[in-house]
N, CA, C and O atoms as CSV, one atom per row, in Angstrom:
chain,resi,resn,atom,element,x,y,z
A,1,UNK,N,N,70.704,331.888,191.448
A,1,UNK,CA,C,69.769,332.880,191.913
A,1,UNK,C,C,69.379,332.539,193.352
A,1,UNK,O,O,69.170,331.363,193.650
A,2,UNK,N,N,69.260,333.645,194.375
A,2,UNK,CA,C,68.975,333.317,195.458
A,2,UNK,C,C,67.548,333.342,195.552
A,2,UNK,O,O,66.720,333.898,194.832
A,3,UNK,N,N,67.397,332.535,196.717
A,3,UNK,CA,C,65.684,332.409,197.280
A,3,UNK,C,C,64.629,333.797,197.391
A,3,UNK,O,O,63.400,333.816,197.332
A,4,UNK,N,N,65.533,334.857,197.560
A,4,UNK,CA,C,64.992,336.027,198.301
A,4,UNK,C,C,64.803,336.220,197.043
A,4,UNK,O,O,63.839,335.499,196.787
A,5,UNK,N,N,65.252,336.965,195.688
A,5,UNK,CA,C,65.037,337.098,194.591
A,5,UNK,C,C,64.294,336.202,194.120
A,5,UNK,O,O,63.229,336.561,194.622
A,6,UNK,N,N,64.113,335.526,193.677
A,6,UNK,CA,C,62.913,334.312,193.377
A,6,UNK,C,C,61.450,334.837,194.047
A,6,UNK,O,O,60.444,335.177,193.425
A,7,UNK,N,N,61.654,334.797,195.543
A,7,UNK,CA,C,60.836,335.123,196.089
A,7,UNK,C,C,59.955,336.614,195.478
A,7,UNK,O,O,58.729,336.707,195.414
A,8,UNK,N,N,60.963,337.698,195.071
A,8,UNK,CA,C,60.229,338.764,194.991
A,8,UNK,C,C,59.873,338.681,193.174
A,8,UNK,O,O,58.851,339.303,192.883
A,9,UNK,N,N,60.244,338.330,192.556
A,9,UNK,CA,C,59.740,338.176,191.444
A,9,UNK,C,C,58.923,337.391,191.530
A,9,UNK,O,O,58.054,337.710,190.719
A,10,UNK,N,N,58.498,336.026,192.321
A,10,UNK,CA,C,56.829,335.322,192.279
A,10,UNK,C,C,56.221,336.446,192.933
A,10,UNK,O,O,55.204,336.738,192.304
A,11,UNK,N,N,56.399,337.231,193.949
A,11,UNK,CA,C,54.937,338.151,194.542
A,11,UNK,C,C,54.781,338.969,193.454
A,11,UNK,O,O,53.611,339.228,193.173
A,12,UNK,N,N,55.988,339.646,192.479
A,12,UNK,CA,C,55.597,340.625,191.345
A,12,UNK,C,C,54.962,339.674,190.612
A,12,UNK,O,O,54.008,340.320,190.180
A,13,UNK,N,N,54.857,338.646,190.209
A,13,UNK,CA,C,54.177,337.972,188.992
A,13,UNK,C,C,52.500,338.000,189.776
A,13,UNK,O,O,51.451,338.513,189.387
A,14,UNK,N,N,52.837,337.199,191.033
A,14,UNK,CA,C,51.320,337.097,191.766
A,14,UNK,C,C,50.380,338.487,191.612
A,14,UNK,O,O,49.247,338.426,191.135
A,15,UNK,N,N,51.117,340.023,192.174
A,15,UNK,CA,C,50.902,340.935,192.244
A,15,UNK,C,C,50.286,341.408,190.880
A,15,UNK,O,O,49.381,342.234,190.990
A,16,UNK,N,N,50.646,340.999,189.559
A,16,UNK,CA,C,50.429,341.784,188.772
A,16,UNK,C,C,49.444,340.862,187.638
A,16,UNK,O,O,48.974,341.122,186.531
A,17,UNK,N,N,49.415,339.859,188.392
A,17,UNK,CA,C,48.243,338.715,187.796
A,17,UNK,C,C,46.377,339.455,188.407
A,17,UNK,O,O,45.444,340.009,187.827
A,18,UNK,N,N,46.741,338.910,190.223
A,18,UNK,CA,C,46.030,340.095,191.050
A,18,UNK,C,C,45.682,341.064,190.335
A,18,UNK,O,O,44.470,340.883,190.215
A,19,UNK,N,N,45.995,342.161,189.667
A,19,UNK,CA,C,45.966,343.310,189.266
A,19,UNK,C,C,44.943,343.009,188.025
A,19,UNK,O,O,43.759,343.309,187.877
A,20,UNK,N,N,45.908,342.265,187.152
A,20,UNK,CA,C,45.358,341.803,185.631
A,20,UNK,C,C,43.619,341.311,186.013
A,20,UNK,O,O,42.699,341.523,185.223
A,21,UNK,N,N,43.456,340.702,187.230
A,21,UNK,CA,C,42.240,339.554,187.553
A,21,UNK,C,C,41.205,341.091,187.722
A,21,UNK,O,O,40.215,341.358,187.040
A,22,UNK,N,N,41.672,341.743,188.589
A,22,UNK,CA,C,40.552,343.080,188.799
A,22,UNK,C,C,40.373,343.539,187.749
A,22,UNK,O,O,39.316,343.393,187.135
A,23,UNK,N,N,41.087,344.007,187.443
A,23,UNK,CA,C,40.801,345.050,185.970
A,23,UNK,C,C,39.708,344.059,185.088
A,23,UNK,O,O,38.707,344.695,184.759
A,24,UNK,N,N,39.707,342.953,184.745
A,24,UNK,CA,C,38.991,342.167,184.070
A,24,UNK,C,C,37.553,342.433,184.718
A,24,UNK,O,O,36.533,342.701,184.082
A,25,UNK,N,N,37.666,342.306,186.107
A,25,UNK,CA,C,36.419,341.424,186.913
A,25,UNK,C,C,36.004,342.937,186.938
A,25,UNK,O,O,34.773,342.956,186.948
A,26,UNK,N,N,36.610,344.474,186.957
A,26,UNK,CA,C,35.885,345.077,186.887
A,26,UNK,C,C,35.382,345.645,185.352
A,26,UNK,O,O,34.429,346.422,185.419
A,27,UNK,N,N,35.860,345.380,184.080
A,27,UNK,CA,C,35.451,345.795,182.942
A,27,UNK,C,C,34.364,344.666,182.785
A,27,UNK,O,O,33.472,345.005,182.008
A,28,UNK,N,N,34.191,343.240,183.400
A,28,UNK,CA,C,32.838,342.370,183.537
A,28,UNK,C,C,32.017,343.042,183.987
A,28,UNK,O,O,30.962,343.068,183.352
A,29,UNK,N,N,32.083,343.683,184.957
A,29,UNK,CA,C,31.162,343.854,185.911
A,29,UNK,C,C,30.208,345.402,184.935
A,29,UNK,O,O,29.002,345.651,184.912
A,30,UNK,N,N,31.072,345.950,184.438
A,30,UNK,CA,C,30.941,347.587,183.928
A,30,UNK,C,C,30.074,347.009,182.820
A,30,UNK,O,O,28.994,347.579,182.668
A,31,UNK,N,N,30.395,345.789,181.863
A,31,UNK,CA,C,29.900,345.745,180.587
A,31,UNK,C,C,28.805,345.027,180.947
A,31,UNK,O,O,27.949,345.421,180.156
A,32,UNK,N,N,28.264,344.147,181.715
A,32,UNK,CA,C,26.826,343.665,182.190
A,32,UNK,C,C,25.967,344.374,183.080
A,32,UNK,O,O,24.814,344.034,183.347
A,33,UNK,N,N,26.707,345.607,183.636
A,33,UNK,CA,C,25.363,346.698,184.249
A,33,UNK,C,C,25.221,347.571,183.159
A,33,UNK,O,O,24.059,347.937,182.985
A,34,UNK,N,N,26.289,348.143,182.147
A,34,UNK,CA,C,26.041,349.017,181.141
A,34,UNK,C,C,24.413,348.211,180.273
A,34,UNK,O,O,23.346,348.777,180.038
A,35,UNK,N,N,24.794,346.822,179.995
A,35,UNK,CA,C,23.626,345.876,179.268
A,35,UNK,C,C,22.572,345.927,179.822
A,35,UNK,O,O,21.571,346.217,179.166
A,36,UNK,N,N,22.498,345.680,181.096
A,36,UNK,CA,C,21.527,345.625,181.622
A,36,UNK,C,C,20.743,346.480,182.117
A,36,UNK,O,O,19.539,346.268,182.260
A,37,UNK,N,N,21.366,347.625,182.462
A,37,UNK,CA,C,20.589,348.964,182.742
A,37,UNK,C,C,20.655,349.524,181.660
A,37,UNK,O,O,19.579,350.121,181.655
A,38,UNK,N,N,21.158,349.776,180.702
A,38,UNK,CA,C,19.990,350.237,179.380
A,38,UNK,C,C,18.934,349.702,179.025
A,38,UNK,O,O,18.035,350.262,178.397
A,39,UNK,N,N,18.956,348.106,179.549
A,39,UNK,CA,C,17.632,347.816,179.205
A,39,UNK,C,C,16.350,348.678,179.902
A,39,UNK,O,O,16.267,348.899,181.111
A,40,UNK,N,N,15.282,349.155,178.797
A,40,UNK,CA,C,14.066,349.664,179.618
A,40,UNK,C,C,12.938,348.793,180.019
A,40,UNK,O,O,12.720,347.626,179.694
A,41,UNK,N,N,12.086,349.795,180.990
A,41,UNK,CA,C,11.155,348.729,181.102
A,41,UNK,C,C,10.320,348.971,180.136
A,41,UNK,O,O,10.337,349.949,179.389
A,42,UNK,N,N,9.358,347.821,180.136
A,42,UNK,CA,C,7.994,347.832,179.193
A,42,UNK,C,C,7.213,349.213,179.119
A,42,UNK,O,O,6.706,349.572,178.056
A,43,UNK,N,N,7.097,350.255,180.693
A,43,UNK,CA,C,6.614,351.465,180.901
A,43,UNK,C,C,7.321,352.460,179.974
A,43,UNK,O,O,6.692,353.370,179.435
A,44,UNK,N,N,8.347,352.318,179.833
A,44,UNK,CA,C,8.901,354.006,179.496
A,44,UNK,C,C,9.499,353.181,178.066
A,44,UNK,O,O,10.028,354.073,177.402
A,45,UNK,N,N,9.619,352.007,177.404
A,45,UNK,CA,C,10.236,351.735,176.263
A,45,UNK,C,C,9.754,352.204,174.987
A,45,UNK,O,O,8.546,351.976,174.908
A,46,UNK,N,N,10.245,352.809,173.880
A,46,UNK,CA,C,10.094,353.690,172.783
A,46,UNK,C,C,10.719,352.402,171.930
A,46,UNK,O,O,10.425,351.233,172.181
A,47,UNK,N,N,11.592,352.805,170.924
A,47,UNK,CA,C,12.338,352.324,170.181
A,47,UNK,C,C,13.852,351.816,170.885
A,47,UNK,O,O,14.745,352.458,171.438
A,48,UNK,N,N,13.654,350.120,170.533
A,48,UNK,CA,C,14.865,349.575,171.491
A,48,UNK,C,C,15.847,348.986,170.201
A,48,UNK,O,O,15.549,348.646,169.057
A,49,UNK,N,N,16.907,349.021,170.794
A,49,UNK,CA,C,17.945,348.220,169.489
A,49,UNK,C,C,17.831,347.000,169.536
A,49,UNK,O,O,17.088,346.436,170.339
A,50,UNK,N,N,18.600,346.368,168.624
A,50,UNK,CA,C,18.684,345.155,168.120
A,50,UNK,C,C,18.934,343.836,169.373
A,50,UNK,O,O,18.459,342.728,169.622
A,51,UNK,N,N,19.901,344.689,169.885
A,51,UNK,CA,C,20.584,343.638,171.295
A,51,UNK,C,C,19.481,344.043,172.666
A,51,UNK,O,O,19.531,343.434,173.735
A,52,UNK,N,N,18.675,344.984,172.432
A,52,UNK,CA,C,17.511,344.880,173.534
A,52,UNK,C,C,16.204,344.507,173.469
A,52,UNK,O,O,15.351,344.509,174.356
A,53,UNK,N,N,16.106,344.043,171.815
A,53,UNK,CA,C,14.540,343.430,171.800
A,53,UNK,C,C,14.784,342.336,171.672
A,53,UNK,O,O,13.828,341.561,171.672
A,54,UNK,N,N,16.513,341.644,171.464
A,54,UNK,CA,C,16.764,340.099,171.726
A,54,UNK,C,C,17.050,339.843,173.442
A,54,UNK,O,O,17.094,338.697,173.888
A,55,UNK,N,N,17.158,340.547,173.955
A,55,UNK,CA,C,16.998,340.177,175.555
A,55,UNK,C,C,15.516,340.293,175.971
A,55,UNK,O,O,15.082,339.653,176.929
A,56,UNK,N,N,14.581,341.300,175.074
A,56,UNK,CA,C,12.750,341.651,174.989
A,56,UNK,C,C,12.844,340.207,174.999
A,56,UNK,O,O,12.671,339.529,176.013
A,57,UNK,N,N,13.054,339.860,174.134
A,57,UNK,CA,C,12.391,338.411,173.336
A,57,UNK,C,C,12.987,337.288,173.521
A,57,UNK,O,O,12.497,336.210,173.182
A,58,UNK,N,N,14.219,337.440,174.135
A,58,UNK,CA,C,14.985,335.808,175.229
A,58,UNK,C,C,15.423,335.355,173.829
A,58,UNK,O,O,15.547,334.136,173.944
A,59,UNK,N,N,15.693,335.667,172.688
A,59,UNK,CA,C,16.190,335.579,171.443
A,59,UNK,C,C,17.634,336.146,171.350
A,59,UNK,O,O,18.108,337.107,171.956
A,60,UNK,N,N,18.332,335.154,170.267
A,60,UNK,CA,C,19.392,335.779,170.042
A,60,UNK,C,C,19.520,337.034,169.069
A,60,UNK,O,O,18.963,337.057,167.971
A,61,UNK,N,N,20.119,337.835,169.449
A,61,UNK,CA,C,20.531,338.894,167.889
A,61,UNK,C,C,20.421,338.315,166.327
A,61,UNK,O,O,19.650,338.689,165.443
A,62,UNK,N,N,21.274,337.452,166.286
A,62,UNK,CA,C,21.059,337.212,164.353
A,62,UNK,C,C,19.585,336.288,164.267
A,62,UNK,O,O,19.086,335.911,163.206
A,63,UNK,N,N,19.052,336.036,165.566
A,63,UNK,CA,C,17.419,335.593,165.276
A,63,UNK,C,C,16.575,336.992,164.852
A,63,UNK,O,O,15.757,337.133,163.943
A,64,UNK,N,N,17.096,338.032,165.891
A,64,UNK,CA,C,15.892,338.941,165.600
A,64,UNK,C,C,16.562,339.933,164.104
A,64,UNK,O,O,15.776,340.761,163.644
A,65,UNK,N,N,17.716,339.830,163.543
A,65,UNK,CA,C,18.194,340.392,162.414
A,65,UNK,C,C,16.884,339.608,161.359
A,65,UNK,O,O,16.067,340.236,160.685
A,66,UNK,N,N,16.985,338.178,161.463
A,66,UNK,CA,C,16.140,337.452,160.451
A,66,UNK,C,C,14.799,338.090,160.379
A,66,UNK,O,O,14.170,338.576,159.438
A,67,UNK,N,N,14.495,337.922,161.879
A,67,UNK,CA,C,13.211,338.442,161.722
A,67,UNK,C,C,12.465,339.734,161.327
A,67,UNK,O,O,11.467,339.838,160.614
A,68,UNK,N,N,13.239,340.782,162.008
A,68,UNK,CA,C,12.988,341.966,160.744
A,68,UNK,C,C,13.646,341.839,158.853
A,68,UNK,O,O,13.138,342.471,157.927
A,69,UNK,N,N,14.624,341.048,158.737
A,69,UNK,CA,C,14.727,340.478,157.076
A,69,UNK,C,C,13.521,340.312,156.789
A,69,UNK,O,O,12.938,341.254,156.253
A,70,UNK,N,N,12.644,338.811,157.116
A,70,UNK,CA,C,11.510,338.311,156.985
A,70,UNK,C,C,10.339,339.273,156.733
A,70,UNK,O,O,9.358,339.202,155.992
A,71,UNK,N,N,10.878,340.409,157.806
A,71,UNK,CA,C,9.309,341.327,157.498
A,71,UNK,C,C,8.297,340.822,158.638
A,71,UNK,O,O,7.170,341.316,158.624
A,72,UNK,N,N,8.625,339.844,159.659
A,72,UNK,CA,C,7.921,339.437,160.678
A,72,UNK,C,C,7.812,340.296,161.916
A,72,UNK,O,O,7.006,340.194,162.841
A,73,UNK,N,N,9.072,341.411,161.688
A,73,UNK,CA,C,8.693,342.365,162.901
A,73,UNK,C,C,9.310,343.669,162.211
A,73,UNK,O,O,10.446,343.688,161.737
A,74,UNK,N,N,8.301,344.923,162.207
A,74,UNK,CA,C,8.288,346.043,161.812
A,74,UNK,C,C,9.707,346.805,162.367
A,74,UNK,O,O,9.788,347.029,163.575
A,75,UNK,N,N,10.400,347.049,161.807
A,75,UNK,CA,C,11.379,347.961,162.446
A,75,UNK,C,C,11.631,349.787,161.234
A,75,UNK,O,O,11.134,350.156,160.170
A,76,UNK,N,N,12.465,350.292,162.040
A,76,UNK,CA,C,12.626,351.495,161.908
A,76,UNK,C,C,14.287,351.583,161.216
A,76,UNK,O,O,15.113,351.142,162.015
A,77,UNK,N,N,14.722,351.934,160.267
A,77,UNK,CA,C,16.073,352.076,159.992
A,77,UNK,C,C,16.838,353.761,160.206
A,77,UNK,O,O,16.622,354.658,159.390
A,78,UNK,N,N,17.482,353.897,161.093
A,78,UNK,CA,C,17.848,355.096,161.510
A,78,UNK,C,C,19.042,355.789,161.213
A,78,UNK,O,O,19.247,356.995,161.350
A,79,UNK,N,N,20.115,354.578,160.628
A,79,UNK,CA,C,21.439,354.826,159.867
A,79,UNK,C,C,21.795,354.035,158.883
A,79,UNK,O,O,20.878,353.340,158.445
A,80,UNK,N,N,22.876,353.903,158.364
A,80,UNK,CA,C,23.359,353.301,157.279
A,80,UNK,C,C,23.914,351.424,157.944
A,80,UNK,O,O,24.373,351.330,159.083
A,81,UNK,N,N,23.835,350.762,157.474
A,81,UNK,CA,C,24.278,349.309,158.126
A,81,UNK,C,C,23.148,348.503,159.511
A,81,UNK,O,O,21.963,348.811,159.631
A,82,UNK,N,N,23.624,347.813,160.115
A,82,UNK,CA,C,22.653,346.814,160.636
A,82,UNK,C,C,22.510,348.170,161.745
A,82,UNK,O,O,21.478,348.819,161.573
A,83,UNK,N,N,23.253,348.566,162.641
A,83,UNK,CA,C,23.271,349.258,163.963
A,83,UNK,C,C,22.322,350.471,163.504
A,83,UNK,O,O,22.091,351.237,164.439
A,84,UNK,N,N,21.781,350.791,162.416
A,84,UNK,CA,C,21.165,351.716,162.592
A,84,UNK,C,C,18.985,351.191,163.112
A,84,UNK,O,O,18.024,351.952,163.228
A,85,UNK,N,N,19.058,349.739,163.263
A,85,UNK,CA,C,17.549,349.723,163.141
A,85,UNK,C,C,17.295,349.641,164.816
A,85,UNK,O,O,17.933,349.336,165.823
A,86,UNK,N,N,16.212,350.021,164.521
A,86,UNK,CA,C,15.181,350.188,165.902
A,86,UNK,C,C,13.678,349.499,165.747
A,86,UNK,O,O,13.010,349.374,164.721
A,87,UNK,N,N,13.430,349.175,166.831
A,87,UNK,CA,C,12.193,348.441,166.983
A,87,UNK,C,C,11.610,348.392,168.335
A,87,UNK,O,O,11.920,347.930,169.433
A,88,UNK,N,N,10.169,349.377,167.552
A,88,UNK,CA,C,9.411,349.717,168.741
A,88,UNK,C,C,8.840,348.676,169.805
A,88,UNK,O,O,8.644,347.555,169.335
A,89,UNK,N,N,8.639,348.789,170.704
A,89,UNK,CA,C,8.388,347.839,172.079
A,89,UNK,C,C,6.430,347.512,171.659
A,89,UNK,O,O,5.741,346.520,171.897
A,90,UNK,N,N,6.204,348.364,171.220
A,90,UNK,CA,C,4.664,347.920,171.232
A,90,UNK,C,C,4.510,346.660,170.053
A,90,UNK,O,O,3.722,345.727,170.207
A,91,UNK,N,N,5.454,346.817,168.791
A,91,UNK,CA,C,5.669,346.078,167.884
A,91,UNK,C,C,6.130,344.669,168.312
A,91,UNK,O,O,5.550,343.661,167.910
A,92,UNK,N,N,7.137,344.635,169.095
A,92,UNK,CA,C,7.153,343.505,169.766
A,92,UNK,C,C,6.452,342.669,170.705
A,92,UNK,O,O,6.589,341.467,170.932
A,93,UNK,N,N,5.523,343.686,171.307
A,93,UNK,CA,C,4.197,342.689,172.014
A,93,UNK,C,C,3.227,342.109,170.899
A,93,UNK,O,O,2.733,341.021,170.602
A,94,UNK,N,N,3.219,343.432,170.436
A,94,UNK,CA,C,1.915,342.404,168.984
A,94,UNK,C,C,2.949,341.420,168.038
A,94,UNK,O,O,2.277,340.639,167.363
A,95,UNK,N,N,4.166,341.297,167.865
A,95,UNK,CA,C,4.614,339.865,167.324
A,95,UNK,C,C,4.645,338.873,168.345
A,95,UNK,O,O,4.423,337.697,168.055
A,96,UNK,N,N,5.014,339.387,170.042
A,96,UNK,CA,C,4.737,337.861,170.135
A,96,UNK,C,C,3.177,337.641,170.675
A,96,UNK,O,O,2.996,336.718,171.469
A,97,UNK,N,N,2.010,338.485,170.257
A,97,UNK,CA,C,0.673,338.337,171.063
A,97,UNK,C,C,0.673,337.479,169.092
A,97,UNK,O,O,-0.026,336.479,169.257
A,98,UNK,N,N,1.023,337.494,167.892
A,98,UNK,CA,C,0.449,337.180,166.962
A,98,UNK,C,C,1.371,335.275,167.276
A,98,UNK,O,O,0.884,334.199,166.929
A,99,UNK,N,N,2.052,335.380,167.639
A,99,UNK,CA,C,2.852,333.732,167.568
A,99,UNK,C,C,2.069,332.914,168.791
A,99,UNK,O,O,2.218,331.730,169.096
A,100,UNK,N,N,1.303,333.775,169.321
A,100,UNK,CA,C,0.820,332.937,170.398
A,100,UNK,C,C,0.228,331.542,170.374
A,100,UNK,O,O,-0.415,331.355,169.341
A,101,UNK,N,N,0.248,330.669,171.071
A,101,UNK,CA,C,-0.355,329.605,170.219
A,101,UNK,C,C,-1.788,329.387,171.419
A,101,UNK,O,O,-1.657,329.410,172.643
A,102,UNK,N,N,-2.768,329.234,170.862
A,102,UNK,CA,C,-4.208,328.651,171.649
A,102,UNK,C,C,-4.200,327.684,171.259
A,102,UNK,O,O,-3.708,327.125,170.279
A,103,UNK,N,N,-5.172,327.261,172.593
A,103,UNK,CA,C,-4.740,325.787,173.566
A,103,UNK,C,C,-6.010,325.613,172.326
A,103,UNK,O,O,-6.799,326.530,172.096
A,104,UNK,N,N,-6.042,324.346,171.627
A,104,UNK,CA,C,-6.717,323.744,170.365
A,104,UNK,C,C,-7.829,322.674,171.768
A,104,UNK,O,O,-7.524,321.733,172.501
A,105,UNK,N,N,-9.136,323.465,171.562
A,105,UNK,CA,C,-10.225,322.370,172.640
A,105,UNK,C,C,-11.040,321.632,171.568
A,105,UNK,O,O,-11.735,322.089,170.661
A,106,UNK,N,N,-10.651,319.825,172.068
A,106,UNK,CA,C,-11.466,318.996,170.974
A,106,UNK,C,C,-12.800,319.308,171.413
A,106,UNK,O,O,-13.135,320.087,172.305
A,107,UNK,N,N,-13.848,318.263,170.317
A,107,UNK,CA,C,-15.019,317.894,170.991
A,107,UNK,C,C,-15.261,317.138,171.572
A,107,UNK,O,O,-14.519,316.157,171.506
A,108,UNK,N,N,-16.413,317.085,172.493
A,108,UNK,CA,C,-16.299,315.775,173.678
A,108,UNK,C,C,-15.995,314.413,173.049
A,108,UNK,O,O,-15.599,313.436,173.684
A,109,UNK,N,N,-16.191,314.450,171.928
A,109,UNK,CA,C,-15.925,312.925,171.431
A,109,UNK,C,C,-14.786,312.492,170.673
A,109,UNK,O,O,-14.704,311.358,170.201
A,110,UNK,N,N,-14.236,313.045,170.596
A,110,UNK,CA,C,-12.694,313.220,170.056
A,110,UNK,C,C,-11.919,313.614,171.722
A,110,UNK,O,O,-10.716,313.413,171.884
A,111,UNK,N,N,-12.507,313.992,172.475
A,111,UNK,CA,C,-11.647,314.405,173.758
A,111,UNK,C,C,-11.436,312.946,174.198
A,111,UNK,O,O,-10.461,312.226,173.982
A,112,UNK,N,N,-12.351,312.727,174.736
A,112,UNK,CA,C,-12.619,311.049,175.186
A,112,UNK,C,C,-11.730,310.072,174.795
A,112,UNK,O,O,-10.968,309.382,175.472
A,113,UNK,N,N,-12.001,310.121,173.210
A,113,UNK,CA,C,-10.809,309.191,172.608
A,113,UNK,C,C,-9.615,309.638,172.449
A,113,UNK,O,O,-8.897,308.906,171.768
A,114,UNK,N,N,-9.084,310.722,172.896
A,114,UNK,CA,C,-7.792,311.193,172.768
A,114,UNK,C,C,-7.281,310.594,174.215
A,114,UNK,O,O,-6.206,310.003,174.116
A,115,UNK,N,N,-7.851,310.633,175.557
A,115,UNK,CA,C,-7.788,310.698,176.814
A,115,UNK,C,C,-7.478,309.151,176.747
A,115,UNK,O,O,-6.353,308.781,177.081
A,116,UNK,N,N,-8.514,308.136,176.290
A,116,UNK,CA,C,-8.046,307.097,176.348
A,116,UNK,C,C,-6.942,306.220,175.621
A,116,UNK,O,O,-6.328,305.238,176.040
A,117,UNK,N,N,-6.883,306.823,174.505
A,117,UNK,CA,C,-5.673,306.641,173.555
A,117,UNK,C,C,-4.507,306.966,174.901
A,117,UNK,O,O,-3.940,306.030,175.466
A,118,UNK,N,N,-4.305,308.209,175.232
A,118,UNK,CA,C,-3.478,308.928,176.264
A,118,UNK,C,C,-3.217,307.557,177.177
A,118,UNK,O,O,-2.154,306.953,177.030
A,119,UNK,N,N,-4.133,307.124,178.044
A,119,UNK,CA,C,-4.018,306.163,179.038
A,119,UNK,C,C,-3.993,305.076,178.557
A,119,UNK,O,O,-3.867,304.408,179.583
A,120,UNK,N,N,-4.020,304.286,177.653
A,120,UNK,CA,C,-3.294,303.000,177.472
A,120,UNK,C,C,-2.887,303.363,176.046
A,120,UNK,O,O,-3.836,303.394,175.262
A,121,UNK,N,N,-1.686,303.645,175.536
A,121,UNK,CA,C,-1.502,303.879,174.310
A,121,UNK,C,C,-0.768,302.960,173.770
A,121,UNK,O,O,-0.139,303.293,172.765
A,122,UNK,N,N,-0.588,301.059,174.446
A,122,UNK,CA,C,-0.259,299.665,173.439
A,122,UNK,C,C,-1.538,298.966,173.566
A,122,UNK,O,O,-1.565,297.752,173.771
A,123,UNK,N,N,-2.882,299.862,173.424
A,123,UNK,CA,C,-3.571,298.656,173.866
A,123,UNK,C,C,-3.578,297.637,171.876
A,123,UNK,O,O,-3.471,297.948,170.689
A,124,UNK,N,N,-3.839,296.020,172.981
A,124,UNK,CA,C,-3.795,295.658,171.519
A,124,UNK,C,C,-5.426,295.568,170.878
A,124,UNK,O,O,-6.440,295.704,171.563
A,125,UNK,N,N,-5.383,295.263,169.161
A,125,UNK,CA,C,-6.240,295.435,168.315
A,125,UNK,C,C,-6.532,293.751,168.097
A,125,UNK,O,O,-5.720,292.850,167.889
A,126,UNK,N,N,-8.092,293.701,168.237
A,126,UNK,CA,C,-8.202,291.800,167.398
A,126,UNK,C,C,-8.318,291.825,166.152
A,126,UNK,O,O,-9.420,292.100,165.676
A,127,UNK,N,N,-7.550,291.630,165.564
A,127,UNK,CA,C,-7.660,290.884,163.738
A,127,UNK,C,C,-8.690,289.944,163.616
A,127,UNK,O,O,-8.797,289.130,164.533
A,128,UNK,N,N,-9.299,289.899,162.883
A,128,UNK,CA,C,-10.342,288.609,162.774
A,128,UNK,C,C,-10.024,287.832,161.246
A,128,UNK,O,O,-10.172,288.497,160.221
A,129,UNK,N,N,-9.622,286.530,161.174
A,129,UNK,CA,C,-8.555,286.119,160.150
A,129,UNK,C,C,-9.624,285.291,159.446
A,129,UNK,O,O,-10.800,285.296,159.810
A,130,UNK,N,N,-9.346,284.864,158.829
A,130,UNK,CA,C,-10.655,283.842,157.704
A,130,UNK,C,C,-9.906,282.204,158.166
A,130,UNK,O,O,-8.735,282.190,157.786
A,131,UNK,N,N,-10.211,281.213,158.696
A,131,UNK,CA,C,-10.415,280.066,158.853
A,131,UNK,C,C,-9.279,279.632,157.851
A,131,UNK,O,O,-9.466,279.530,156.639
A,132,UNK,N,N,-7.873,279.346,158.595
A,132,UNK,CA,C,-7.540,278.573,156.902
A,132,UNK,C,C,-7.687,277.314,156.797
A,132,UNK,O,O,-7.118,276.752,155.861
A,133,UNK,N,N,-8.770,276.275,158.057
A,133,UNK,CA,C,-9.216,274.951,157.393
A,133,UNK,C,C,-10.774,274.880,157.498
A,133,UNK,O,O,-11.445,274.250,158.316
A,134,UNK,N,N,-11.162,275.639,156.522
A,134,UNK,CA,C,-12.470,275.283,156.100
A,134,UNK,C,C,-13.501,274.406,156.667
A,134,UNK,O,O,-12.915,273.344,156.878
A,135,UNK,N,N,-14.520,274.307,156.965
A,135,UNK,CA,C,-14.361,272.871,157.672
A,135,UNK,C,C,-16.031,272.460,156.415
A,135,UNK,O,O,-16.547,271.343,156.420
């Protein structure tokens, strides 16, 4: 086989790799603005699906499947199988305003000793032992 032939079959392979690489980088590009611009905002959001109240909630999908299982977040069933549920956006502020956790304030005297526990936490303890020679 000559060089020149060689040659044009690597630019067709290069060429059609090239080709293969766009088409990809643009069906990436199509399927993460399609995701992302359906997402709504908090203003205009109604009933969001499954894969937009797990991006709501920085959660994965089969987390938030559990969680409407559980009964921990109200949803709406709109068809037959998983793709039919919906879940309203206001529902999801009041689950995560109910998981919230408050900051637990001791009393001053339990604060104190927590603070110092905090700042030396090997201090040592004196045992006081009973004499073992009698005198």
């Amino acid at each position: 086989m000559s060089t020149a032939t060689i040659n044009k079959q690597a630019e067709k392979r290069v060429a059609s790799f090239e080709k293969m690489a766009d088409s990809l980088i643009a069906k990436m590009e199509h399927d993460t603005s399609v995701r992302y611009n359906q997402m709504p905002t908090r203003d205009s959001a109604r009933l969001l699906t499954v894969s937009q109240a797990a991006v709501w909630l920085n959660l994965s999908r089969p987390t938030v499947y559990q969680l409407c299982e559980r009964k921990q977040i109200e949803y709406f069933r709109l068809g037959a199988g998983k793709r039919g549920i919906r879940i309203d956006a206001k529902e999801l502020d009041a689950f995560l305003e109910r998981r919230r956790v408050q900051r637990h304030e001791l009393p001053p005297e339990k604060a104190r000793r927590a603070r110092s526990k905090a700042a030396n936490p090997l201090r040592l303890v004196h045992l006081s032992m009973p004499d073992p020679w009698p005198s």
